[in-house]
C-alpha positions, 0 to 999 in steps of 0.5 A: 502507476507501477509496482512498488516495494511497502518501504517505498510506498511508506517512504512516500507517505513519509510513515513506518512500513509499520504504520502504513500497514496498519493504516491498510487494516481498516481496508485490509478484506478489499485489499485482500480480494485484490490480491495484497497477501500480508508477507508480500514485499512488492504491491501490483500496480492496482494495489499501490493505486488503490492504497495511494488514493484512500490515503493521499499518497503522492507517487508519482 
C-alpha cells in the first residue's frame, strides 16, 4: 500500500472527493486517532488501506 491523494483514492472508488469524504464520516473518529486530519490532501498508507478495505476500493 502507498500514500495517496483523496482525488486518487476517490477516482479509484469512481466517486466525488466529495462523496468519499462523506463515505469516511461514519468512521471519521477511527480515522482520526490514526492521524487523518480534514484539510489533508495526501493520506499515509494505513489511512488509504483502512479506507480502501471499509468500502472495496481496488487500489492496486
Amino acid at each position: 500500500m502507498k500514500a495517496m491523494t483523496k482525488q486518487q483514492l476517490a477516482d479509484k472508488a469512481g466517486v466525488t472527493t466529495k462523496t468519499l469524504m462523506s463515505w469516511c464520516k461514519a468512521y471519521q473518529h477511527e480515522l482520526q486517532s490514526m492521524g487523518m486530519r480534514p484539510k489533508m490532501r495526501v493520506l499515509p498508507p494505513h489511512i488509504v488501506q483502512f479506507i480502501a478495505q471499509k468500502f472495496s476500493i481496488d487500489v492496486g
